[in-house]
C-alpha positions, 0 to 999 in steps of 0.5 A: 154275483159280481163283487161291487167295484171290481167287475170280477164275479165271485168265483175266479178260479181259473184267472191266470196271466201268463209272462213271458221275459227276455233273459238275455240268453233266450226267454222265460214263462212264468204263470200266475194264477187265481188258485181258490175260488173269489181270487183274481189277478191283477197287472200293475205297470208302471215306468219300469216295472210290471207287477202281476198279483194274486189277491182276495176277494178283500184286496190282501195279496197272495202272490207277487210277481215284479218284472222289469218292464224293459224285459217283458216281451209278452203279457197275455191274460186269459180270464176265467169263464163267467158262470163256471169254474174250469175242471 
């Protein structure tokens, strides 16, 4: 069952972004994930900022997470399986 207009299927779990920065003295990760079922994350980027959000299946957010663009090395999404949650 997928929900109209996003093109994510219902159940998300397991949909995560993981985010790595330049910290000046070397680099973080950061992970942000889709924790419950009918969850996702989304990536908003704009001039200097990168914004990654765990949101519900009605749009509120649960989760934020603001990088400065300049500092981003790296942005990798892993999303979740169709069909099936992860274990």
């Amino acid at each position: 069952m997928t929900c109209y207009g996003t093109g994510y299927e219902t159940t998300m779990r397991g949909d995560r972004v993981e985010i790595v920065i330049d910290t000046g003295n070397g680099v973080s990760t950061y992970e942000i994930a889709a924790t419950k079922a009918g969850r996702r994350v989304e990536i908003n980027t704009t001039r200097n900022l990168t914004e990654v959000v765990e949101v519900t299946r009605s749009g509120k957010p649960i989760r934020t997470a603001r990088f400065i663009t300049a500092r981003v090395i790296a942005l990798v999404e892993h999303p979740a399986p169709n069909g099936s949650t992860p274990a």
